[in-house]
Structure formats: structure tokens, C-alpha cells
C-alpha positions, 0 to 999 in steps of 0.5 A, a space after each residue: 098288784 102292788 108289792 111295795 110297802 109304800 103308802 101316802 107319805 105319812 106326818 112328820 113323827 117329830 111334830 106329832 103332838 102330846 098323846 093327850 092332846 085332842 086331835 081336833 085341835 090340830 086335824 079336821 075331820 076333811 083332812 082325816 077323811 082325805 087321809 083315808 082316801 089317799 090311803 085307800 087309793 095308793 095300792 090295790 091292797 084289800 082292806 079287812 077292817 077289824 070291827 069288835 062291836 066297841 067305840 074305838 071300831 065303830 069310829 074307824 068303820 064310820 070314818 072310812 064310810 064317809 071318806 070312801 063314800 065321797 070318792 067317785 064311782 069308779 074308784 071305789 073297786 077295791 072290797 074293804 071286807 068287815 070282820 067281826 070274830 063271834 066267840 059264841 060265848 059273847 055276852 047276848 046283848 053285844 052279840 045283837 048290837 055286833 049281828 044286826 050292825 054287820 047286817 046293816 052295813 051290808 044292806 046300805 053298801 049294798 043300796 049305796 054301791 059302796 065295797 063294804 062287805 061284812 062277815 063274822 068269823 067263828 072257831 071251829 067246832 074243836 077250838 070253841 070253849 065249850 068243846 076245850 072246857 067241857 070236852 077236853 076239860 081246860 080249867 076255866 082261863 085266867 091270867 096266866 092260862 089265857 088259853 081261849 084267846 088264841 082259838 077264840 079270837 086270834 085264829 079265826 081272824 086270822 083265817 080270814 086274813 089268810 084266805 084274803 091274803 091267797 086271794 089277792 097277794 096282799 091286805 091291809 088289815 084296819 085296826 080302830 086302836 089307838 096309841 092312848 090306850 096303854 103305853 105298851 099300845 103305844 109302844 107296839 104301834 111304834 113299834 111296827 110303823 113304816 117311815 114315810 107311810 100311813 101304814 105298819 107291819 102286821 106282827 104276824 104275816 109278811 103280806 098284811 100292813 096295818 092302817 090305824 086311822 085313829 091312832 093319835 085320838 083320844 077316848 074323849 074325841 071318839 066319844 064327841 065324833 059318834 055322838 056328833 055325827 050321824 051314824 051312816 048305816 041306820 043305827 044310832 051310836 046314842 044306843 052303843 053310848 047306852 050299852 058302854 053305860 051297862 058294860 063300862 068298856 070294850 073288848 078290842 078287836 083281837 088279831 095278834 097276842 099284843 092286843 089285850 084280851 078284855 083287860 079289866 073290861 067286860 064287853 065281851 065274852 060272858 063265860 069270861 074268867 080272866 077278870 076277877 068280876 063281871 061288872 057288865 053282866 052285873 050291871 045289865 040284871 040290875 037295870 032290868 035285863 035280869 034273864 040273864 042272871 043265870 049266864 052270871 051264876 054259871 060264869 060265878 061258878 066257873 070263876 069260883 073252880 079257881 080258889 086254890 083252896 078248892 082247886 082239887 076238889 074240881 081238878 084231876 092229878 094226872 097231865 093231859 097230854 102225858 098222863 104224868 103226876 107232877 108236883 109244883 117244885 122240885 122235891 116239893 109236896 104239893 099236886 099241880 092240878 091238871 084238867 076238870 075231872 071227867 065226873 065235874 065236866 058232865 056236872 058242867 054240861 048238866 048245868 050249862 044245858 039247864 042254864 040255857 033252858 033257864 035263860 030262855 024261859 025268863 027272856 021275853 017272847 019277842 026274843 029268838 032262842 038264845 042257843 049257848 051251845 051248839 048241836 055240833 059241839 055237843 057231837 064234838 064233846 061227845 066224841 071226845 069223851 067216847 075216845 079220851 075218857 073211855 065213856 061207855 056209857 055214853 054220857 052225852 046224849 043221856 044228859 042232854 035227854 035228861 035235861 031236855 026231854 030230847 034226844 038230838 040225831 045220835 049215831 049209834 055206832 059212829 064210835 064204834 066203841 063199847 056200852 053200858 053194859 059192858 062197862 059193868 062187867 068190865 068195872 067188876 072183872 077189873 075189880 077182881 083182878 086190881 086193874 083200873 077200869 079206865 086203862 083197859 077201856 082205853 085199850 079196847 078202845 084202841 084196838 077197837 078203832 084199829 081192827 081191821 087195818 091192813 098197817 097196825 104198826 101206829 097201834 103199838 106207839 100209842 099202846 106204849 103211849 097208854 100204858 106209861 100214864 100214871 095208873 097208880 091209885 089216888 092212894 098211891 100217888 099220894 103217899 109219896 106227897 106228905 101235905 096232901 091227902 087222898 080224900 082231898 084230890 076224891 070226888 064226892 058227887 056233890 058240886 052244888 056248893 058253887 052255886 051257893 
């Protein structure tokens, strides 16, 4: 297996045309196709192309089609793997473009005995959003607390890259961007590139390259090339022309935190809050796919949480991870806001679970369940909740009962924690006494977890760890913060308004 980062000597940079310039004034298809094959026959290095659903990935998928396609039988050993990263919040209708494309590229490379073979790659079950927003409570991401991008995109590809890499030594990764883009694109391309070869540096692994075939096209000549030649794996590219009129742009293939998430695009996830508007999803409903005007109000509402006017109302004082209150400036007044509160978390679950409902009364009888959250991650959540929040009352399963009439396969006792009952004694024992409820269901909680442990000595750290959490009262806190008022941080039991 080759170690050298030698491909076919690539074009000269100092001759390479104006960015703007169509490369079909200077290229032909033949020659991009022989680039392609030259590319794949220089190494033994697998290929694992990136493919988002989107124009500029569907290009690069059907150009190394055709070119590997022509090669003889005998040449074609080498796999070229097709990863699709599913965030299971994608917008439904890309979802069933991306799924019934991958099945399609399997089943013709199959037939035609080409090495194409096509996989999505998921987060696991703790890095999905709904676990993140609604177990652990991230607020919903924005510019600058981006946080789903990693877990939802980036890691999973990553994983597959990985396990390819332990596999075979080396991958070249195949990546549909394009150096028109943006100029930070472009120069991030540059950036990585190798002098005398086709292929750059992976920003992140040593044993990846990256091979970008259409790096010099433009968005004009993507849009001539799918519409003049036949899409070889069955389906037609007039359809993907179709959705790009509902969606208005893609959403890139993810692989490295140099690649913009959706930037002002909505092809993407539909619980994405990043963007300021879902035009997308808005225009989907206004040209008659109104079953999914319940995905747009939830996603409305969770961009409405962000209003810094709002923010205490759905956000908790104390930090995750250290418990601590802290203010926004040295010597200043004002709470930074934290995670959703617990009591707006089960608000949200309540209502993700009747928009689901909702969603699928109204969709058409001919379409399959649409499933925005999955039984594993509601396991996940609620184990979250039972461990970190000290839910005795075990709030899961009683909002999935109440919403669904169902009951999914509860275990009992797999938390071995407290009841409901024993949480109202306690809530009036603690009353009596001026402790808050809270800290010493936290500490039950710990110490019921580690009964019976030959080796306790981990148990006083995280003891330690509880008790120096700030549990003062919400009065307390914030009295030392003159601009702010206790009522203003309370829950009032009424989110309704969101949806307004």
C-alpha cells in the first residue's frame, strides 16, 4: 500500500484561469474524466466520497461514476466508499432524496460491477441533538454556540474516515467543493494543496488526502453539467433542480470546522437555528407540502428562546458542568444564561412528541412514519434526566404516556433510583429544614449508585464536587445582582406563548 503523497502531476497553479471563468472554456468533460481515472489509479488509497444530497456532491459523485465506469474490469479493485452523514433532524423531504440516492448507487454498482458502495453515518445516540437539547439542555445553537455541528456532522464522518483508515493505511477523502464558493473556501483549499499532485492534505488526519475534482467549476457549470447529462444511477437531476427551487441552496458536506455549516442555506437540518429564517422550510408549505408546517412552528419556537429579552424566562443561572453563577463582566449585573431549564425541557419533549404526532396525521397515507425521535434517545434522555436532574418522578415515560397513549419498554429499576413518592416526602422533609430538594436528591442518588462498591474513594470527589454547586435560593443569587429580579429568572408554568 502506497505511502507517498504523490498523485498525477497536477496543472500548472500559475496558468490556472480567473475563478469566474467556466472551466468548459479551457476543459472538456474527457479530460476531467481522465484526470479522475489517473487520480484513482496512482495509489491503492480507498476512496470515501463525501455526498450531502446537494448540487456540487451529486457532480463530483456522477463525474467519478462515468470515469471509473469506463475503466476495464480489472482496474476498477479499489472500493470508493459514499458517506452521507444523517443528522436525524434533516429536513424530510432531503432525507428521502439522500436515502433513496444511496439505495440506488448501491443497486446499479451492484449490476454494473463498479466499487461504489453507499453508507450514512449517524451520531451516536449522546451526541444526537435531541439528546443534547432536550437531555442535557444545550440552548438551541446559534453563531456563536454552534455546538451540534461537531457531533452531528463532523464526528460521524469522521468515524468512518477513521475506521477506513485502521482498514487500509490511507484514504483519499472526495469532497464536491469548489474554490467559487467563498474566498475563505478557496483559500483553505490552497491552503492544504500539494505541489505536483491532484491531491491536499486532510486538515485533520495525517493518513487522509483530499481530491477536490471540481474545484475550479463554477455554480453555472455544475448547473449545465447535471442538467445535460444523464444521471447514471436511475434518477433524475430535474428532480434535485426541483428541490433547490424549494430550498434555495445546500448544505456541504461537513468534514472539518473549515467547512461552513449551512451558511445562509436551509438544505439541511429543520430544527436548525443558526440561520435567522427557514426559507426552505417555508417555502416547502407554500407550495403545498403543508404537513410539514408543524416541523416550521417548533423550529420557530426554538429560535424564538434566543430573544435576549426572553432568554431568562427559558434558561437556568447555575453552569452545567460547575454549577456556578457568573455574570457577563467583571463586576457587572447581568446573569449569564446557562442550560433550558429542566421544567422548559419536558415542555419541549411534550411538544416535539405532539408535533410528531401532528406531522404524520396530516402527511399522506402513502408516506412511511416519519419518526423525529427515536426510542433509544428517549431511553438516553431519560436516563440523563434520572442521573443529572434527580427525576423521581420519572418524567419520561409519563410524557410519552401522556402524549401517545403508549408506554415504550420501560425498565423499572435500570436506574435504581427513587419514586414519586418518595420525592414528596422528601420535598416537605427539606421544606422543614431549608434545604433544597434538589441537592440532597443529588446525593441519594450518589450514593445509591455506589452501594455496595467494594472501592468508594471516587464517591467523596464527586460529593465534593455536588456540595460546592451554587445552592443558593433565586433570591439569594440575586441580590448580589441589582438589574436583575428573582421573578425574571422564575418559571411560570406557561410556555404557550412560543408558539403565538
Amino acid at each position: 500500500m502506497g505511502t507517498s503523497s504523490e498523485g498525477p502531476e497536477s496543472k500548472d497553479s500559475d496558468s490556472q484561469p480567473d475563478i469566474d471563468t467556466s472551466v468548459f472554456e479551457y476543459r472538456d468533460l474527457d479530460d476531467i474524466h481522465q484526470e479522475i481515472r489517473e487520480t484513482y489509479l496512482a495509489d491503492e488509497r480507498p476512496w470515501v466520497i463525501g455526498y450531502s444530497g446537494g448540487k456540487d456532491s451529486t457532480t463530483t459523485l456522477q463525474l467519478i461514476w462515468y470515469a471509473i465506469k469506463d475503466l476495464p474490469a480489472e482496474q476498477r479493485s479499489k472500493p470508493i466508499y459514499v458517506i452521507s452523514s444523517d443528522t436525524l433532524v434533516e429536513t424530510p423531504k432531503i432525507v428521502n432524496h439522500i436515502t433513496s440516492t444511496l439505495d440506488k448507487v448501491n443497486e446499479y454498482s451492484e449490476e454494473a460491477g463498479l466499487p461504489f458502495e453507499a453508507h450514512k453515518v449517524y451520531p451516536d445516540v449522546s451526541d444526537s441533538f435531541w439528546v443534547n437539547l432536550i437531555g442535557r439542555g444545550y440552548p438551541a445553537p446559534n453563531q456563536t454556540f454552534r455546538w451540534c455541528t461537531d457531533r452531528l456532522k463532523i464526528d460521524p464522518a469522521d468515524n468512518f474516515i477513521m475506521d477506513k483508515v485502521s482498514e487500509h493505511g490511507e484514504v483519499v477523502v472526495i469532497l464536491g467543493a469548489r474554490k467559487a464558493e467563498s474566498a475563505t473556501r478557496e483559500q483553505v483549499m490552497n491552503l492544504h494543496s500539494i505541489d505536483g499532485s491532484n491531491l491536499s492534505r486532510h486538515s485533520k488526519f495525517a493518513n487522509a488526502f483530499v481530491f477536490t475534482p471540481i474545484e475550479d467549476w463554477v455554480v453555472d457549470d455544475v448547473w449545465d453539467y447535471l442538467l445535460q447529462v444523464e444521471c447514471p444511477w436511475g434518477k433524475s437531476n430535474r428532480d434535485l433542480a426541483a428541490l433547490y427551487q424549494e430550498a434555495d441552496d445546500e448544505c456541504p458536506m461537513v468534514i472539518d470546522t473549515s467547512t461552513p455549516s449551512c451558511g445562509n442555506s436551509r438544505f439541511g437540518c429543520w430544527t436548525c437555528t443558526v440561520v435567522q429564517e427557514d426559507k426552505a422550510m417555508e417555502n416547502m408549505v407554500d407550495s403545498g407540502d403543508d404537513w410539514l408546517e408543524p416541523l416550521l412552528q417548533f423550529r420557530q419556537m426554538l429560535k424564538a428562546t434566543q430573544d435576549p429579552e426572553t432568554k431568562s424566562k427559558y434558561r437556568e443561572v447555575k453552569g452545567r458542568q460547575h454549577g456556578k453563577v457568573s455574570r457577563k463582566s467583571r463586576g457587572g449585573d447581568e446573569i449569564i444564561p446557562r442550560a433550558y431549564k429542566f421544567e422548559f425541557r419536558k415542555h419541549l419533549l411534550k411538544k416535539l412528541l405532539e408535533t410528531e404526532a401532528e406531522v404524520n396525521e396530516r402527511r399522506d397515507d402513502d408516506m412511511e412514519y416519519l419518526e423525529l425521535i427515536r426510542d433509544a434517545e428517549l431511553k438516553e434522555i431519560r436516563r440523563l434526566w434520572r442521573e443529572e436532574e434527580a427525576d423521581w418522578e420519572d418524567s419520561v415515560p409519563a410524557i410519552y404516556r401522556e402524549v401517545t397513549g403508549e408506554s415504550l419498554d420501560w425498565v423499572r429499576d435500570d436506574l435504581g433510583s427513587f419514586s414519586e413518592e418518595e420525592a414528596a416526602v422528601l420535598e416537605e422533609v427539606c421544606a422543614e429544614h431549608d434545604l433544597p430538594p434538589k441537592l440532597v436528591k443529588r446525593l441519594l442518588d450518589l450514593e445509591l449508585r455506589h452501594h455496595g462498591m467494594k472501592r468508594r474513594a471516587s464517591i467523596y470527589n464527586k460529593m465534593d464536587k455536588i456540595l460546592r454547586e451554587d445552592w443558593r435560593s433565586l433570591e439569594e443569587i440575586t441580590a448580589d445582582f441589582e438589574d436583575e429580579s428573582p421573578g425574571k429568572w422564575e418559571y411560570d408554568g406557561e410556555y404557550e406563548e412560543l408558539y403565538q
